[in-house]
C-alpha positions as CSV (number, residue, x, y, z in Angstrom):
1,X,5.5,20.8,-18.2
2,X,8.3,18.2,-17.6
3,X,10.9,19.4,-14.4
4,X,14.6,18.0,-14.2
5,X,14.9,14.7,-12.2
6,X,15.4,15.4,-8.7
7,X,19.2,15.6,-7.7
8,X,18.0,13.9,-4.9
9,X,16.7,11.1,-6.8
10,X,17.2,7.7,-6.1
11,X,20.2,6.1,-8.0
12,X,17.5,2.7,-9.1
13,X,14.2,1.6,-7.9
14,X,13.3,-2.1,-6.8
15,X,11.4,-4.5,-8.5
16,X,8.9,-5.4,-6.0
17,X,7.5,-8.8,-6.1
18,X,4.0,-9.5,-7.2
19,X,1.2,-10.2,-4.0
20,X,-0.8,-12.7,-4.6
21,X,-4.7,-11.5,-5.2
22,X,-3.1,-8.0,-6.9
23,X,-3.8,-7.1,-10.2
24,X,-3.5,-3.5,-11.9
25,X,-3.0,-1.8,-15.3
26,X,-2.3,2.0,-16.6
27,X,-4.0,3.8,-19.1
28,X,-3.8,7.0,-20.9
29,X,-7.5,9.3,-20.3
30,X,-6.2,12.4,-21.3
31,X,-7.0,14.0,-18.4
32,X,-4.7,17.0,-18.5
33,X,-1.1,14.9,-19.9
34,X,-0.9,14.1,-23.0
35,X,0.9,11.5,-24.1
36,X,1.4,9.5,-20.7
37,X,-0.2,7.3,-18.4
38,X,-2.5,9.3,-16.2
39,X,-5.1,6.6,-14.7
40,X,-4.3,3.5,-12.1
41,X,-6.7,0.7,-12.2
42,X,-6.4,-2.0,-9.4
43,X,-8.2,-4.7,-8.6
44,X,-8.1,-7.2,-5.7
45,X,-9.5,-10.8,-5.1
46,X,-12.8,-10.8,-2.7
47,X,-11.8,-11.0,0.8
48,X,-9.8,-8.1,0.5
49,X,-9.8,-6.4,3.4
50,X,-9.1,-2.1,3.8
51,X,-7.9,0.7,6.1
52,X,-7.0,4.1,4.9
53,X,-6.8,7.5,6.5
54,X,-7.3,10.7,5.1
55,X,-6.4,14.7,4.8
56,X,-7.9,16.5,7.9
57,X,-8.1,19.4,5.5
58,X,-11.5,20.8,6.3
59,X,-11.6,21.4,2.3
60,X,-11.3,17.7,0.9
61,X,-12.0,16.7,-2.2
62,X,-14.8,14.5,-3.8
63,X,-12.2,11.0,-3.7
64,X,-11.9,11.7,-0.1
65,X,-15.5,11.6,0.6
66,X,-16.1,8.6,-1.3
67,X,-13.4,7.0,0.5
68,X,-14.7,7.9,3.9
69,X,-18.3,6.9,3.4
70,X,-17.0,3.5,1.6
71,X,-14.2,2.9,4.4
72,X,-16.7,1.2,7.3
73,X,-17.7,-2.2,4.8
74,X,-13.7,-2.9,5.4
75,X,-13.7,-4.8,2.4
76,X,-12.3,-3.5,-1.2
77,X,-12.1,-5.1,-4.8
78,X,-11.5,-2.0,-6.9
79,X,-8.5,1.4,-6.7
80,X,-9.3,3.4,-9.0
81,X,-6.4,6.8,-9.2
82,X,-6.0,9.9,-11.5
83,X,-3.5,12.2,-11.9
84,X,-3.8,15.5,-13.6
85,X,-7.1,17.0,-11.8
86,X,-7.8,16.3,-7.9
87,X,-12.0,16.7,-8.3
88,X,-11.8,19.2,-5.1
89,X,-14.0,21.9,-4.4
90,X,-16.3,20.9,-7.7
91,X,-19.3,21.2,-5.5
92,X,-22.3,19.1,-6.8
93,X,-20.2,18.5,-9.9
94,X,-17.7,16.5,-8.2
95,X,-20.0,14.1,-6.2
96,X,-21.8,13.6,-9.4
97,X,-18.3,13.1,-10.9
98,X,-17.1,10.2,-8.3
99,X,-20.6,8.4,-8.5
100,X,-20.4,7.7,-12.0
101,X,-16.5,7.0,-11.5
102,X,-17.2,4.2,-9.0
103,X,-19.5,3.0,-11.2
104,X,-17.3,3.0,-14.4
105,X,-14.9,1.5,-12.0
106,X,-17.0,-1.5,-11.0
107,X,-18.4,-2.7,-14.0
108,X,-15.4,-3.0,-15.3
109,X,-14.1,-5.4,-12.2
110,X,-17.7,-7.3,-12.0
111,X,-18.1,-5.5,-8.8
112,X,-19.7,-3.0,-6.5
113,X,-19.7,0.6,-6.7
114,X,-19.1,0.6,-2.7
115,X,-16.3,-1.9,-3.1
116,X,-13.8,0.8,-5.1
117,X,-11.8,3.1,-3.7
118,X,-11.1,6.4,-5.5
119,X,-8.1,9.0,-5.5
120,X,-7.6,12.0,-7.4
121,X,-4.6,14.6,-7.5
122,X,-3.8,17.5,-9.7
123,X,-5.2,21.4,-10.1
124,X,-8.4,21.9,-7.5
125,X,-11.3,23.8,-8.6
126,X,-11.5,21.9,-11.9
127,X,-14.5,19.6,-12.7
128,X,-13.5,16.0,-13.5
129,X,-15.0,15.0,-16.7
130,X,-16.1,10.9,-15.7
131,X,-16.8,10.3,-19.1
132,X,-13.2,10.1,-19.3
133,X,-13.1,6.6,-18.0
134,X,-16.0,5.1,-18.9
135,X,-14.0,4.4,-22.4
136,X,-11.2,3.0,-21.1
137,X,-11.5,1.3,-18.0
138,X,-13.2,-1.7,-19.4
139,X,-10.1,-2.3,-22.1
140,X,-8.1,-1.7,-19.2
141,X,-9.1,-4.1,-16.8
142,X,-8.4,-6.7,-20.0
143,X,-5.1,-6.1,-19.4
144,X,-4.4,-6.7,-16.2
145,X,-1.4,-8.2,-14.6
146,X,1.0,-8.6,-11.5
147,X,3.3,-6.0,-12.2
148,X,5.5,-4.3,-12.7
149,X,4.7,-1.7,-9.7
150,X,6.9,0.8,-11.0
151,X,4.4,1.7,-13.9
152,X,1.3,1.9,-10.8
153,X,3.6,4.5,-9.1
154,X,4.6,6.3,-12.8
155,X,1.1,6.5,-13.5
156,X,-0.1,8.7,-10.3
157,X,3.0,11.3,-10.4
158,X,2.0,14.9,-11.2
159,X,5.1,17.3,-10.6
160,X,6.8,14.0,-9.1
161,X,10.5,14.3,-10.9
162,X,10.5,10.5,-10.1
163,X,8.6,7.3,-9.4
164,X,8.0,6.2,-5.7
165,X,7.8,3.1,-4.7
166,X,9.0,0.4,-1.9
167,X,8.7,-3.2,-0.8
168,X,9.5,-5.0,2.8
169,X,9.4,-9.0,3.1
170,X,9.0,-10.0,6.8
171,X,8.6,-13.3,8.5
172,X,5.4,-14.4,10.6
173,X,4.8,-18.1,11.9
174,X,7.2,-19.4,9.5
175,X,5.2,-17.5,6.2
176,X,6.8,-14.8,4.0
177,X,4.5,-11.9,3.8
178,X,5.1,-9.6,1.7
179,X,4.0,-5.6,1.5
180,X,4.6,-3.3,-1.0
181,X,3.7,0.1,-1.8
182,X,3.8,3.5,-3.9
183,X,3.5,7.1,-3.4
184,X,2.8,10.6,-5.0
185,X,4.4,13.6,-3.9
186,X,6.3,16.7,-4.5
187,X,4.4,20.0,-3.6
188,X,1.7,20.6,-1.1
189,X,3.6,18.4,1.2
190,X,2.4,19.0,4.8
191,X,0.5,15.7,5.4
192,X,-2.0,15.8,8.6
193,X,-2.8,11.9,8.7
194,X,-0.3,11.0,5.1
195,X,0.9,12.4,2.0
196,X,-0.7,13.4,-1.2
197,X,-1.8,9.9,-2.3
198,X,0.2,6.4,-1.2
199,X,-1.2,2.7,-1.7
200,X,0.1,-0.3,0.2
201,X,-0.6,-4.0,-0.7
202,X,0.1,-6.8,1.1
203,X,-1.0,-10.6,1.3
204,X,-1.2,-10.5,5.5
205,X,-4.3,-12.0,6.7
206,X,-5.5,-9.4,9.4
207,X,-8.7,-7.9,9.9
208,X,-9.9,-4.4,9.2
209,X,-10.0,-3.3,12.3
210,X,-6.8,-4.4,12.8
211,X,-5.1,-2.9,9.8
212,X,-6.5,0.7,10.3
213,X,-5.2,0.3,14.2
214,X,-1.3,-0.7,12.7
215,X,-1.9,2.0,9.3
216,X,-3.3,4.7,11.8
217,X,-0.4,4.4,14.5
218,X,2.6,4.4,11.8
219,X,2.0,7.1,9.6
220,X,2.8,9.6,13.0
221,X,6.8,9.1,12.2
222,X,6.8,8.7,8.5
223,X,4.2,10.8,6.6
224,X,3.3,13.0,9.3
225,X,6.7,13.7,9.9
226,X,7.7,15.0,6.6
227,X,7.4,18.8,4.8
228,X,8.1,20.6,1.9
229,X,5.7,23.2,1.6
230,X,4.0,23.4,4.7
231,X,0.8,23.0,2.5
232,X,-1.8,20.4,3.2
233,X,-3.2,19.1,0.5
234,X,-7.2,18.5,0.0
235,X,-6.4,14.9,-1.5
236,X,-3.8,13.3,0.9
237,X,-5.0,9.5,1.1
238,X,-2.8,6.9,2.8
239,X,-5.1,3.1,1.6
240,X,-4.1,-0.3,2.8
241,X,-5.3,-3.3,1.1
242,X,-4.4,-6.7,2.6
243,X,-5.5,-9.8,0.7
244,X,-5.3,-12.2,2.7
245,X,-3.5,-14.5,0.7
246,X,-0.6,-15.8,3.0
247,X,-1.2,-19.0,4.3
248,X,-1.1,-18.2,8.3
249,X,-4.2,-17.6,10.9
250,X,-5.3,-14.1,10.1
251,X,-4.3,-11.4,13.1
252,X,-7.5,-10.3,13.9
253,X,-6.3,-7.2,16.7
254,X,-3.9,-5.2,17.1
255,X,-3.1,-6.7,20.3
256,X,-1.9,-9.7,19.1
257,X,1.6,-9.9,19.3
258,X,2.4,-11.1,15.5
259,X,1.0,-7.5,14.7
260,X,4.0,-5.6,16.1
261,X,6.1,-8.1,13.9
262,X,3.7,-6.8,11.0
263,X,3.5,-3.2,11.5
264,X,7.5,-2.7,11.7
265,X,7.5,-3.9,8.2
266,X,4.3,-1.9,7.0
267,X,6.2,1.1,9.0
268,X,9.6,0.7,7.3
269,X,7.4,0.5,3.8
270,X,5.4,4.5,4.9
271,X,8.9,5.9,6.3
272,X,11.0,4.6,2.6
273,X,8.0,5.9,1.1
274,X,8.1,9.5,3.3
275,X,11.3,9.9,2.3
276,X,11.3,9.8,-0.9
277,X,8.5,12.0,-1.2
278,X,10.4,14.5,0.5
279,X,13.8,13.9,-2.0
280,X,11.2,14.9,-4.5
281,X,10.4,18.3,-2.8
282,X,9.9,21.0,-5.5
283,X,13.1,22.4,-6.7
284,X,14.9,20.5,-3.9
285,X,18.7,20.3,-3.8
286,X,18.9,19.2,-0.3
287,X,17.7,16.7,2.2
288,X,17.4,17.6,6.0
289,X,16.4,15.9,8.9
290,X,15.4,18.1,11.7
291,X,15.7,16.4,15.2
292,X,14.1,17.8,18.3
293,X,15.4,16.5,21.4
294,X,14.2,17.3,25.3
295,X,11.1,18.5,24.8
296,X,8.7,18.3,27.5
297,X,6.7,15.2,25.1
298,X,6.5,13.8,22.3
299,X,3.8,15.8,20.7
300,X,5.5,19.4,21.7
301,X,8.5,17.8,19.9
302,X,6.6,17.4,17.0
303,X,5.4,21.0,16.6
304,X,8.9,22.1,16.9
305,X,10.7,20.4,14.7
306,X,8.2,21.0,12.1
307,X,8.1,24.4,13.0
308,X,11.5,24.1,12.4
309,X,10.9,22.5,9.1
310,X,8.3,24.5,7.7
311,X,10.6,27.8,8.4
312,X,10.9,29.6,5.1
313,X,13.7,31.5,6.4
314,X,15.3,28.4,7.8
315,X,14.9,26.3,4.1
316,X,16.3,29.3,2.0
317,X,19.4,29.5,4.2
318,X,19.9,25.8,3.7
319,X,19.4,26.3,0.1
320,X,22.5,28.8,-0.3
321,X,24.2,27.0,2.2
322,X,24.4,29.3,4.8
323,X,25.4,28.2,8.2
324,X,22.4,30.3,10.0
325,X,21.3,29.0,13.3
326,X,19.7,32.0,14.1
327,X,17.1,30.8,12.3
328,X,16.4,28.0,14.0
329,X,16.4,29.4,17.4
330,X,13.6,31.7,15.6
331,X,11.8,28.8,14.9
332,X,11.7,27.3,18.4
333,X,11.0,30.2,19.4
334,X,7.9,30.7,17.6
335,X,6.8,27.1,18.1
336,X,4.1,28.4,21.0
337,X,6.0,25.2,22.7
338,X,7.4,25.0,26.4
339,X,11.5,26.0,25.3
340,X,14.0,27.9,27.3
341,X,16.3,30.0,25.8
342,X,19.5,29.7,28.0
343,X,18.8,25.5,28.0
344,X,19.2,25.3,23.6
345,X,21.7,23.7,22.1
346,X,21.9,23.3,18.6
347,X,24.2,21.3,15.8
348,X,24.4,21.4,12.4
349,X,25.8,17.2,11.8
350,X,27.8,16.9,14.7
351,X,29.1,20.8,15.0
352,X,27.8,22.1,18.0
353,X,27.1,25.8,16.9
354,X,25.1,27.3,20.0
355,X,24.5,26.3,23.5
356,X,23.3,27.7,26.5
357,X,21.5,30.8,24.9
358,X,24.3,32.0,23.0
359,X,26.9,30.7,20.4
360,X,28.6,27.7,21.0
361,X,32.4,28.9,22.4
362,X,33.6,26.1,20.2
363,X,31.7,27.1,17.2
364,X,33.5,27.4,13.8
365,X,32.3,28.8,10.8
366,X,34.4,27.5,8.4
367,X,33.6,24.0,9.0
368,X,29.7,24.6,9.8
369,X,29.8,26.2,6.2
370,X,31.4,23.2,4.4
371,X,29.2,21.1,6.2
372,X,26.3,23.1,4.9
373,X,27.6,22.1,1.4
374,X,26.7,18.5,1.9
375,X,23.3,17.0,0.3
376,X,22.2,15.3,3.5
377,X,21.8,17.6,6.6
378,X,21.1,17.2,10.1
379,X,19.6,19.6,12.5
380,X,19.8,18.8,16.1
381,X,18.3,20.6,19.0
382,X,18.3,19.8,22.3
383,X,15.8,21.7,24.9
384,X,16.5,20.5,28.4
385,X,13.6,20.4,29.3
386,X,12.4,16.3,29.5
387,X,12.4,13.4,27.7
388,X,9.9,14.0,24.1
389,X,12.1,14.0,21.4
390,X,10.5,13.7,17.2
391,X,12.8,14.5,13.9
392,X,10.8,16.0,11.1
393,X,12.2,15.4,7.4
394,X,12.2,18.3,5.1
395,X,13.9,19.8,1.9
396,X,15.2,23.2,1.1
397,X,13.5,25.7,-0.8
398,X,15.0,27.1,-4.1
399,X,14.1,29.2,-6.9
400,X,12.8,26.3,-8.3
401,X,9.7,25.5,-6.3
402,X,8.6,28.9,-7.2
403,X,9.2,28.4,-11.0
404,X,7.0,25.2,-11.1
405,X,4.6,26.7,-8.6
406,X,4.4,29.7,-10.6
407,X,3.7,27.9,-13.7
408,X,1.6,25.2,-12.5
409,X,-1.7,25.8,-14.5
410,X,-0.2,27.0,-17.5
């Protein structure tokens, strides 16, 4: 069942430039869509080198597995992603299922069935049916080209309302690397380690080790800071793939100082990519940004503001625009995290609205309540308490996420 575009949807999408040693093509399998692409096939020049990390969801599907046991070579030549059925909690079925997959996958790339990487996303408990791609894969690696991305990122959406997909260019010893990437996303967003499925290309010569160091540390502030659901997903899978391509010495730790050059662009590519996963929050109308501030670290900042983020009651007052910071204080308050009460200050934008354990004396309701109106929120809260600050992105929840939700098999 198609869904209205996001209102939150991006105005246009970029054209992202083609990395050298890249090549992919779409098909249709028929997997549950009919009459759209529903199957990714990728393939990468040897020497490509691999880092990925995974859902810490102690139910994950067959894909993941693969992925994990295939992740130590560091090397990869094949991606192969469905949408429409996620091949989680199939039991026996399902490894049987991403065996033959791999498999499929390889022979059609002249590779091996260790060197492909496999993601899946769609209704759980349904056995994946590999026969599906053993039909199609070969006449679509025939057809492989450099581009354009933007049918890659069409070709993974399930309830996505809208393609996701970004690009960052940044200079290293005088070379123009170049990373680009695309995401999946809408419902069961609560990423713990990335979101439902994102790939990232990039011609940077760097190691393995390397490139799981710079993938691991960034996805902390971009997909493990957003929410819409508060759902977890047995599929989430963040993979890198570098090339290699880029005529510079490789970087081959992630001490070496050129990395932090490279992982501010690979960063900005996870956080554009974040962010639009969370525009595309089911049933969505609004866009908020939840920032914690004073915290006694980092971490306990964290689990505030997403406490904050995840609050049901706090998303349905955003959603009728209701100026409720009651709710918020509820949600720090519940956190389990050091807070004290007569230290809070909260803002909605730049209204202060409470402070010092009570309302704000210069608090107005009428403006708070227009501001609520806007599409882009802000939540601020300070706790007084030391120096950890973290803001958590989020969406409100509508009437909407429960129609899709409600509907989802049928």
């Amino acid at each position: 069942m198609a869904h209205p575009v996001s209102p939150l949807a991006p105005k246009t999408f970029p054209e992202l430039p083609a990395i050298a040693g890249v090549r992919f093509a779409t098909a249709e399998a028929g997997i549950k869509y009919k009459n759209r692409t529903d199957v990714l096939l990728m393939a990468f020049d040897p020497g490509t080198v691999v880092a990925g990390v995974f859902t810490r969801s102690k139910c994950p599907s067959a894909a993941v597995d693969w992925c994990r046991a295939v992740l130590p070579t560091g090397t990869a030549r094949g991606l192969l992603v469905n949408s429409g059925n996620a091949n989680a909690f199939t039991g026996s079925k399902g490894r049987d299922s991403v065996e033959k997959t791999a498999r499929y996958a390889a022979e059609a790339l002249g590779c091996q069935p260790n060197e492909i990487y496999l993601a899946s996303t769609g209704v759980i408990g349904e056995p994946l049916d590999a026969t599906k791609f053993e039909g199609v894969l070969g006449e679509t690696a025939s057809r492989m080209a450099d581009g354009p991305f933007i049918d890659a990122a069409r070709a993974i959406m399930t309830t996505d309302t809208y393609p996701k997909l970004a690009g960052a260019t940044v200079e290293i010893d005088g070379t123009l690397i170049t990373i680009n990437g695309i995401a999946k996303g809408s419902g069961m967003i609560a990423p713990d380690m990335a979101t439902m499925l994102s790939f990232v290309v990039s011609d940077m010569p760097i190691s393995a080790a390397a490139l799981q160091a710079l993938l691991s540390r960034e996805v902390r502030t971009s997909f493990n800071a957003i929410t819409v659901d508060s759902d977890t997903s047995t599929s989430d899978t963040l993979i890198a793939f570098a090339t290699g391509k880029a005529g510079i010495a490789p970087i081959e730790s992630d001490a070496d100082p050129r990395a932090d050059i490279f992982a501010a662009a690979l960063g900005d590519v996870l956080f554009d990519l974040a962010m639009l996963v969370t525009r595309d929050g089911e049933g969505a109308t609004k866009f908020v940004a939840v920032h914690v501030e004073g915290a006694t670290d980092d971490q306990s900042a964290q689990r505030i503001a997403l406490s904050i983020a995840n609050s049901p009651l706090v998303k349905t007052a955003i959603a009728g625009e209701d100026a409720n910071w009651g709710r918020v204080v509820m949600a720090v308050g519940k956190a389990g995290e050091p807070a004290d009460r007569d230290r809070l200050a909260i803002r909605f934008g730049d209204l202060l609205v409470a402070k010092d354990g009570e309302r704000a004396a210069v608090y107005d309701e009428a403006a708070t309540s227009v501001y609520m109106k806007g599409q882009d929120l802000e939540i601020t809260v300070e706790l007084g308490l030391g120096t950890g600050k973290f803001t958590a992105y989020t969406c409100d929840l509508t009437h909407g996420y429960i129609d899709i939700n409600g509907n989802y098999r049928s």
